[in-house]
Structures are given as structure tokens and as C-alpha cells.
Steps between C-alpha positions, in 0.01 A plus 500: 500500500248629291639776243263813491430691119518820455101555536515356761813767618320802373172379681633483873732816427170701357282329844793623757502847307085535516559413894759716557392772338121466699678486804700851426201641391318416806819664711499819273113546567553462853790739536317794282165466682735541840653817312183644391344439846771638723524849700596720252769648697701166497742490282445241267864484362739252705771728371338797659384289802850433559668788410330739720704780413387516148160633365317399214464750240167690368386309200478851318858593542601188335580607148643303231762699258379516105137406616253750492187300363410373837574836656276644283223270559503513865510843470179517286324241721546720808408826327142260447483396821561845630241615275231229648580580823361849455241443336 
């Protein structure tokens, strides 16, 4: 039996990692382009989809404690768009 080096080691491992990790991101694209393109009144969630009894929260109402940056910037970005919108 032929003994293999350590090149030659790190080259298959580095070839099975480039394939594996084309394949996944093949499967990701395809599962966020199904996301993006369903009803919007599906829920996306499989914890939600199975859980019927439980609803997904309003992004807004989500706050994090000690963080007020982003608060603060989503709060000035909507006073803009608010501010486009009657103009």
C-alpha cells in the first residue's frame, strides 16, 4: 500500500471541503429563493408552522435591553421615510 503525505492529505481534505461547501451553497440558494417567493401569509418558520398556537412577533416590538443605537436609527429612518412619503 502506497503511504499518502501530508500534501497530499490537506489536498483531498481542501477538494471534499470546496465540494461540500458548493453543494450547501447551492441548497441554501434554493431554500431562500423558495422563502422569498412564497405567499406571504405562510409562515415561513417550521416552529411556527408547527406550533400553530403561537404567533410570531412584530419585528418592532422586539427590543433588546441596554441597546438603544439601533432603536434610534430605525426610528430616524422612519421619521425620513415618513417625511418622503408626504412629500
Amino acid at each position: 500500500m502506497m503511504k499518502r503525505t501530508k500534501s497530499s492529505l490537506r489536498s483531498d481534505f481542501l477538494e471534499y471541503v470546496k465540494l461540500y461547501l458548493t453543494y450547501y451553497k447551492k441548497a441554501l440558494a434554493t431554500m431562500v429563493n423558495a422563502t422569498v417567493s412564497s405567499w406571504h401569509g405562510r409562515k415561513i418558520s417550521p416552529v411556527y408552522y408547527y406550533l400553530n398556537y403561537l404567533k410570531e412577533p412584530d419585528w418592532k416590538s422586539l427590543v433588546i435591553r441596554g441597546e438603544k443605537e439601533f432603536g434610534e436609527k430605525q426610528d430616524i429612518w422612519e421619521r425620513r421615510i415618513e417625511v418622503a412619503r408626504q412629500r
